[in-house]
PATOR-336593 format. One record per residue: residue in three letters; x, y, z of N, C-alpha, C in turn. Coordinates in steps of 0.001 Angstrom, whole numbers, padded with zeros to 6 digits, always signed. Last residue first. Layout:
BEGIN
alaXYZXYZXYZ ...
This chain:
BEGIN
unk+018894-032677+002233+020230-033379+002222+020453-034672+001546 unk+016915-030266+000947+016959-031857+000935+018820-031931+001134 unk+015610-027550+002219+016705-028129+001490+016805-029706+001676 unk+013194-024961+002413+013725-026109+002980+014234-026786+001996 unk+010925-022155+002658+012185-022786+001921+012706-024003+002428 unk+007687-020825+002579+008590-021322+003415+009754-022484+002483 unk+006254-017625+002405+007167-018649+001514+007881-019171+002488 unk+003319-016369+003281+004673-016499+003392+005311-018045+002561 unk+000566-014032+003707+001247-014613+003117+002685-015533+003468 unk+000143-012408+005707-000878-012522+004650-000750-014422+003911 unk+002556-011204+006499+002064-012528+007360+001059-013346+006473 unk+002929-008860+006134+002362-008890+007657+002092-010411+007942 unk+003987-009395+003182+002354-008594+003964+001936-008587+005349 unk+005292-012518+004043+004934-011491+003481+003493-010445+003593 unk+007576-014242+005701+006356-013667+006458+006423-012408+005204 unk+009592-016691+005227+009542-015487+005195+008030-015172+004982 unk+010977-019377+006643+010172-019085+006075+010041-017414+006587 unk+013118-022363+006839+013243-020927+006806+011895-020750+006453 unk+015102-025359+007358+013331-024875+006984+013852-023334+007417 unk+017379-027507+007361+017219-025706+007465+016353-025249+006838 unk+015624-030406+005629+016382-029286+006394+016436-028171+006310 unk+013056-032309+005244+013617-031044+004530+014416-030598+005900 unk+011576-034552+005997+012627-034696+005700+013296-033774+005752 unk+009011-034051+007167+009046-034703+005772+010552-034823+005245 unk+009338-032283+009404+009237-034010+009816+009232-034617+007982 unk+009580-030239+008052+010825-030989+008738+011024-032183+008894 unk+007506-029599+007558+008307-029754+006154+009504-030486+006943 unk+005877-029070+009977+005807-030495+009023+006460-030500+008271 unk+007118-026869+010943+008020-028353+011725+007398-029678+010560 unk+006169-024943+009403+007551-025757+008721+008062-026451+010065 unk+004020-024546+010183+003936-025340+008487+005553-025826+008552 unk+004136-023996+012632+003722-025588+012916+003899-026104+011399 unk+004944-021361+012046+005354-022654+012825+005509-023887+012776 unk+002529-020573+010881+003930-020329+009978+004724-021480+010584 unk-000401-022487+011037+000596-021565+011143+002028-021616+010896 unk-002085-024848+008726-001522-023985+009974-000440-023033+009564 unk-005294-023630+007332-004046-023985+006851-003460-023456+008430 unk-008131-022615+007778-007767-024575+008610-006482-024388+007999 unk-007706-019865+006381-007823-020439+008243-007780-021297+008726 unk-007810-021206+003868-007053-020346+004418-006702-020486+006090 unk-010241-022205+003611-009125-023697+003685-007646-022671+003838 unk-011967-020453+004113-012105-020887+004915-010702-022001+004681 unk-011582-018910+001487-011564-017914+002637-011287-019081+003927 unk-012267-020687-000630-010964-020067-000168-010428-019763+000626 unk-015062-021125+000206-014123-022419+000502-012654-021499+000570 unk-015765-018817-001137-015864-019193+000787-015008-020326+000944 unk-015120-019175-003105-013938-018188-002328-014494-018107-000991 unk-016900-021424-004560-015819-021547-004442-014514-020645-003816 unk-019233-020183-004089-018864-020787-003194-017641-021111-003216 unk-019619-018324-005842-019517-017727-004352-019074-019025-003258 unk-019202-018013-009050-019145-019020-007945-018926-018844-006802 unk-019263-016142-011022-020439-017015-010585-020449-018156-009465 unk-016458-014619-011169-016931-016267-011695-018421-016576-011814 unk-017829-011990-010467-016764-012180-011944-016487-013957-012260 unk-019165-012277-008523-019513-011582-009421-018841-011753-010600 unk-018577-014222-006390-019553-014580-007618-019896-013444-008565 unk-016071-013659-005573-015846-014471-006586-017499-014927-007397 unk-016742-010656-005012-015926-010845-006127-016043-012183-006963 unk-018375-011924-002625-018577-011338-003514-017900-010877-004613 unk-015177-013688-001451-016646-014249-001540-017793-013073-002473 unk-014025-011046-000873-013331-011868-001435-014831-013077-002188 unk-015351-009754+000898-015309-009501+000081-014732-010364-001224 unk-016177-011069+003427-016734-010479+003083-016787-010383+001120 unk-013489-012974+004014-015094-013865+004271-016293-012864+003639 unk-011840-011167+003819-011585-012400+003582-013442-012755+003417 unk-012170-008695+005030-012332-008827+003893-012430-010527+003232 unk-011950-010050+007734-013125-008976+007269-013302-009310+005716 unk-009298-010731+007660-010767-011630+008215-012118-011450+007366 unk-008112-008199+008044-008179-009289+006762-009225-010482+006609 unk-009117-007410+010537-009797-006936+009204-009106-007738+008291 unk-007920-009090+012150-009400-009144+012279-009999-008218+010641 unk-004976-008847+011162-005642-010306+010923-007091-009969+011022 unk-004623-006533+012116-004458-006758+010610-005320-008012+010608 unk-004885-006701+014957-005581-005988+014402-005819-005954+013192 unk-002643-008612+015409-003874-008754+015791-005055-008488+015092 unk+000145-009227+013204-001127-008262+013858-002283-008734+013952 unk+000732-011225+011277+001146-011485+012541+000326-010113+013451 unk-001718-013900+009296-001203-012651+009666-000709-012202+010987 unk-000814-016638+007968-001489-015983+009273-000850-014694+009294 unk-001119-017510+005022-000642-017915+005753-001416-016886+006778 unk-000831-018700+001332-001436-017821+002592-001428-018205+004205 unk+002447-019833+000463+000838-019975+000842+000538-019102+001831 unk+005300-021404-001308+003920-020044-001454+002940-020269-000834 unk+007591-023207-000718+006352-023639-000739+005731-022093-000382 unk+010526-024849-001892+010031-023741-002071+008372-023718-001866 unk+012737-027014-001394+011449-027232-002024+011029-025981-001256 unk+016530-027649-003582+014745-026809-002558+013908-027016-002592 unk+019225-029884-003238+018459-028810-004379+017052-028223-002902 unk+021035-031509-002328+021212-029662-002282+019958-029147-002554 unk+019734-034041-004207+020668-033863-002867+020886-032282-002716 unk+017040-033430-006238+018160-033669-006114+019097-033167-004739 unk+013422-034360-005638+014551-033037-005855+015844-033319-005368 unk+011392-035752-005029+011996-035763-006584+013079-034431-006828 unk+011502-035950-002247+011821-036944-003118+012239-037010-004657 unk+009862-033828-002026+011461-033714-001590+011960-034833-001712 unk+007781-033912-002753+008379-032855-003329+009931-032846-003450 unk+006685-035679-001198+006894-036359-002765+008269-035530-003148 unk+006544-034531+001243+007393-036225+001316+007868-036244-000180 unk+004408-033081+000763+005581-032786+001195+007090-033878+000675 unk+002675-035228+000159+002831-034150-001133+004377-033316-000838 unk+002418-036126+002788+002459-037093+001819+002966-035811+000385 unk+001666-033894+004246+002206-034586+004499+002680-035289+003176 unk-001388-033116+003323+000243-032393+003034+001167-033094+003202 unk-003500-035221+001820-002480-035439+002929-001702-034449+002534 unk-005301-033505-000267-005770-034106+001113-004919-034275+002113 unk-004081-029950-001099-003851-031356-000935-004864-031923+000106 unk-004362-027457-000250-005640-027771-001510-005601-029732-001706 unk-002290-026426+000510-003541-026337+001696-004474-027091+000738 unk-000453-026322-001515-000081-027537-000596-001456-027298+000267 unk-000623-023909-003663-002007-025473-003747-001195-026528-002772 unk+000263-021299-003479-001450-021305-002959-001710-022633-003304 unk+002967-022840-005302+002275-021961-005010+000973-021563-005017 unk+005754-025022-005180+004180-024898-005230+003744-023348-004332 unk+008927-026108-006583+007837-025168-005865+006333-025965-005941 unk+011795-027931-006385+010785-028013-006651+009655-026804-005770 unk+015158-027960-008322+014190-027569-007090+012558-028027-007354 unk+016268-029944-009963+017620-028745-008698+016089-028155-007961 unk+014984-033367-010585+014976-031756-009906+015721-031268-009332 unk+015351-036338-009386+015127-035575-011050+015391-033857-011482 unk+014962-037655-006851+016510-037010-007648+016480-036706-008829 unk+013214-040308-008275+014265-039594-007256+015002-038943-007856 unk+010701-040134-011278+011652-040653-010431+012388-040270-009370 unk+007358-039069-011161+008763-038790-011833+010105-039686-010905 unk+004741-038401-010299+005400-039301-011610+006566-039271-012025 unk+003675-037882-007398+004284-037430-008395+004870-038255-009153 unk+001403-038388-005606+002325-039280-005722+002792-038675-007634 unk+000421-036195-004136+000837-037018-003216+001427-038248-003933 unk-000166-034786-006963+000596-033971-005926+001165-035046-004641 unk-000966-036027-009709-001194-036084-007827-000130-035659-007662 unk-001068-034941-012867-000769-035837-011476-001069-035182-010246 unk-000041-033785-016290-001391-033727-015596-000651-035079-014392 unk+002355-031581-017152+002066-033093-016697+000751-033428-015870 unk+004085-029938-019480+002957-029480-018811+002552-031481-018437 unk+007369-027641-019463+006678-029333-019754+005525-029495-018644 unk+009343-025488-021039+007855-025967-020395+007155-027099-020718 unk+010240-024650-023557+011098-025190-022682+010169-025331-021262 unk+008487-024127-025765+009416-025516-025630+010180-025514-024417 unk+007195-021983-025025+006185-023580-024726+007724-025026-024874 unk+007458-019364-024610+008203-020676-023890+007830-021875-024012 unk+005659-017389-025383+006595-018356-026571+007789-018985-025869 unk+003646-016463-024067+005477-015915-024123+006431-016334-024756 unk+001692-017712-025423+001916-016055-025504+003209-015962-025319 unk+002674-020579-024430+002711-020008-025869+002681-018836-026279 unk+001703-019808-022111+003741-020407-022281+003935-020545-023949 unk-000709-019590-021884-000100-018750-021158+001252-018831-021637 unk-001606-022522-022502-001918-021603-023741-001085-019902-023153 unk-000518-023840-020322+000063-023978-022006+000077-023124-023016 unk-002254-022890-018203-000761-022581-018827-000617-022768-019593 unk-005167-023909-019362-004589-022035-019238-003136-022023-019067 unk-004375-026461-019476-004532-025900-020501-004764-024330-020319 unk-004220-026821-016405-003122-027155-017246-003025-026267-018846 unk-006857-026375-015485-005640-025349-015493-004419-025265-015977 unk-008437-028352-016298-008318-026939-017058-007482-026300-016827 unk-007208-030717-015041-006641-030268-016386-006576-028687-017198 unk-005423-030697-011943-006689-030396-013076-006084-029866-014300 unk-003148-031609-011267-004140-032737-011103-005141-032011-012030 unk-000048-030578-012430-001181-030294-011505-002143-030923-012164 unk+003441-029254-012948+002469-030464-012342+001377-030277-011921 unk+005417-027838-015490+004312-028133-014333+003482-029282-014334 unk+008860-028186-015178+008059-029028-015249+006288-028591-014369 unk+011484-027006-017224+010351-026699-016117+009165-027810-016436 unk+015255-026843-017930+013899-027690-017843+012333-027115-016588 unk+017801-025273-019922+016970-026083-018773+015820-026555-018689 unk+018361-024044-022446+018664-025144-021562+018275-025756-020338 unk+017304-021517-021844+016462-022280-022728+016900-024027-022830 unk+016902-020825-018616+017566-020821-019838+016601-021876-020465 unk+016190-020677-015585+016800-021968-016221+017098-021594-017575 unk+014733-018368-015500+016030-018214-014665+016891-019847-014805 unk+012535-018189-017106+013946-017682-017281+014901-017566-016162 unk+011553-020808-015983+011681-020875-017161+012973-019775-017421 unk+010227-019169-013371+011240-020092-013524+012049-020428-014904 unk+008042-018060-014581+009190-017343-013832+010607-017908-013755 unk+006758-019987-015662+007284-019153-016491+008686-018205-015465 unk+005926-021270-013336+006753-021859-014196+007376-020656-015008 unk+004023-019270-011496+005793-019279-011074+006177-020365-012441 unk+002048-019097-013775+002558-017823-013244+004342-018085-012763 unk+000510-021676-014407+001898-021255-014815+002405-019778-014668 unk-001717-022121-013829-001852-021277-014705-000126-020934-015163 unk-000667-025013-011704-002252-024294-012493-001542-023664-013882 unk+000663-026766-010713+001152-025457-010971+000056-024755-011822 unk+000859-028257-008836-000188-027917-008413+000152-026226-009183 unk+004648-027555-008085+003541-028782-008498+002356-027305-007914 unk+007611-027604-010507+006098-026274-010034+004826-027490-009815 unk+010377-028389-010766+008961-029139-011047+008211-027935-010376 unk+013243-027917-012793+012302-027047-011393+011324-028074-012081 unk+016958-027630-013821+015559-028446-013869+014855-027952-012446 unk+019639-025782-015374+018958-026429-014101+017627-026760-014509 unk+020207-023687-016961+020709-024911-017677+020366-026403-016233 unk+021100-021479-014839+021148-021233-016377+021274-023347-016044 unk+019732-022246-011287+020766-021454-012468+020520-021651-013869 unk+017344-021547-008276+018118-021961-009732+018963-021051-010617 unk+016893-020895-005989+018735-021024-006207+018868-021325-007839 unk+014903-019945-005195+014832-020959-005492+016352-021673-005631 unk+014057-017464-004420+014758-018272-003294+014823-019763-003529 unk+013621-016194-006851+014558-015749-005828+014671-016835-005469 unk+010566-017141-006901+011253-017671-008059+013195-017025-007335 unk+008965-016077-004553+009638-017456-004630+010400-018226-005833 unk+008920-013280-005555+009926-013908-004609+010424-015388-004524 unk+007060-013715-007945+008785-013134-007949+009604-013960-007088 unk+005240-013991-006312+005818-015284-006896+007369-015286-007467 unk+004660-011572-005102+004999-013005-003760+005560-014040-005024 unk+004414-010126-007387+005724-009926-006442+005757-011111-005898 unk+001931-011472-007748+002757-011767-009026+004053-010990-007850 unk-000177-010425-005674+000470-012012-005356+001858-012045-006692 unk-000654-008171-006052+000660-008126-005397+000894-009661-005059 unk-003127-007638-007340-001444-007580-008369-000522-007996-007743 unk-005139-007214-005691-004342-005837-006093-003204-006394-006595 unk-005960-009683-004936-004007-009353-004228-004203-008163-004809 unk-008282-009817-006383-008256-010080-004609-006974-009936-004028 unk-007516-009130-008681-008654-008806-008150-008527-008441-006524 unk-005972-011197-009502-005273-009856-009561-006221-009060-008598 unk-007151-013382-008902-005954-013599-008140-005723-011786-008248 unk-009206-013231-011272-009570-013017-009750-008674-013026-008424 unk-007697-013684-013407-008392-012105-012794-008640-012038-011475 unk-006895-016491-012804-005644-015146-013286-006120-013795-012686 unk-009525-017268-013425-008401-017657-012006-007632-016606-011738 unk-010935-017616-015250-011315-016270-014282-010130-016417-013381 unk-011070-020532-015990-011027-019414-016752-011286-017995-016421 unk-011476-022043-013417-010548-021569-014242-010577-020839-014970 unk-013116-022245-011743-013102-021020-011693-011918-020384-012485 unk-014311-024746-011891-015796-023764-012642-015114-022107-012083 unk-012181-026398-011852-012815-026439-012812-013675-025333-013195 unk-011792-025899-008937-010977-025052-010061-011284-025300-011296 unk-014072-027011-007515-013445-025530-007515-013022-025240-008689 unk-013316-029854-008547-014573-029055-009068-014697-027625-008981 unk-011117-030392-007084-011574-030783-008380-012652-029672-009474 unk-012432-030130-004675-011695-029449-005086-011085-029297-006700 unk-013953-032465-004709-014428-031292-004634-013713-029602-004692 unk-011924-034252-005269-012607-034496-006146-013354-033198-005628 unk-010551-034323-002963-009921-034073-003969-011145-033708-005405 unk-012250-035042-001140-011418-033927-001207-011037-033450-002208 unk-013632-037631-000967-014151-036547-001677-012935-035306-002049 unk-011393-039326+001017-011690-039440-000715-012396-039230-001809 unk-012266-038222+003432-010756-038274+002704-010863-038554+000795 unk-015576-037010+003639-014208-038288+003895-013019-038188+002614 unk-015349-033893+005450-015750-034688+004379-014801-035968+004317 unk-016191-031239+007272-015490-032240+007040-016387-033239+006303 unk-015476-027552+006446-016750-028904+006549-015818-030436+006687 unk-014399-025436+005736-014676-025667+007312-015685-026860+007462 unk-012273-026376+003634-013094-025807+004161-013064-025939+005650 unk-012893-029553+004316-012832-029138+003267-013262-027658+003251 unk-010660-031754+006373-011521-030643+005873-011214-030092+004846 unk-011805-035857+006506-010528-034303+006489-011439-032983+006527 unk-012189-038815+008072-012515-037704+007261-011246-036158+007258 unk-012137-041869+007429-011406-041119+007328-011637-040081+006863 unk-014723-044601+008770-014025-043460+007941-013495-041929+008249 unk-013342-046950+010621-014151-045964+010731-013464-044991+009566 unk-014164-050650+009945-013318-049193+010145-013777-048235+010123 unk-016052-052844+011437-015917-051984+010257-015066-050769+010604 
């Protein structure tokens, strides 16, 4: 009998084909708080980190972007004006509630027509080769079971030149910064999320699928081995954070 295939969830390991489905369940019981509790726990300053990765995207007036694992549509909309009303945005992401907080987010700004909302897997995206001048994800490649495989997709559905742009918390490069982000991480972050969700567990899991995500390093030799060339990645907040860029030949 084969032996089952487990991953982490968190700091727990679980077999490969809960993952999703318990993660599933995170963002189900913290969607409707997601938005606050992102402003909550960045002080505001994750909406700059998305700025940025809407920058290093290269798109132009009248270009196509897929945003996978794009929840609430923070970077689609970003994107949206830097494609024109001629162009195309596509979010992608496996839960629905979060699908329906963008939609209803791209109707306040009254982008809904040029925003295309696609419920899918991140490890096997619905769209053909070569559909996309870029593709992002922001805070959801650590939320995948295989990165690997979600990597592979990203840069499959993005046209010869075009980017795959990847947002995630990442390692802080001070010693001393990292032990008190630590601090707050596992302290505070975890009381916020049951005071304003009710769900304490779902920002220990945060706190913890933060620290099993690797390092700045080792994230972009895997975007390499997935194909992507001249991998770059920029270290925000000391590190907190960072956007790593890579180009499909």
């Amino acid at each position: 009998m084969a032996e089952e295939k487990k991953t982490h969830f968190g700091y727990s390991l679980v077999p490969e084909e809960e993952k999703q489905k318990r993660v599933n369940q995170v963002f189900h019981s913290v969607a409707e708080k997601y938005d606050l509790m992102n402003d909550l726990m960045s002080f505001g300053i994750h909406r700059f980190w998305k700025q940025e990765v809407a920058k290093r995207t290269g798109l132009r007036q009248g270009q196509s972007a897929i945003d996978v694992a794009g929840g609430t549509a923070d970077i689609a909309i970003l994107l949206s004006r830097l494609v024109g009303e001629e162009g195309r945005v596509v979010v992608y992401d496996i839960n629905h509630d979060m699908l329906e907080l963008g939609r209803r987010k791209c109707i306040d700004e009254g982008i809904i027509k040029q925003v295309e909302f696609v419920q899918g897997d991140a490890e096997e995206i619905s769209f053909p080769d070569n559909t996309f001048h870029c593709a992002t994800i922001g805070f959801g490649i650590r939320n995948v079971t295989h990165i690997d495989r979600a990597l592979g997709e990203m840069r499959r559905v993005v046209k010869p030149g075009g980017r795959v742009v990847c947002l995630e918390f990442s390692h802080p490069v001070n010693p001393l910064f990292r032990t008190l982000y630590d601090m707050y991480s596992f302290t505070v972050i975890p009381f916020l999320g049951e005071v304003v969700t009710g769900n304490r567990g779902a920002y220990t899991y945060l706190a913890e699928s933060i620290r099993k995500f690797p390092a700045q390093e080792e994230f972009k030799k895997m975007m390499e081995e997935a194909g992507l060339k001249r991998v770059k990645y920029y270290n925000l907040f000391n590190g907190i954070a960072a956007i790593h860029v890579g180009v499909k030949i």
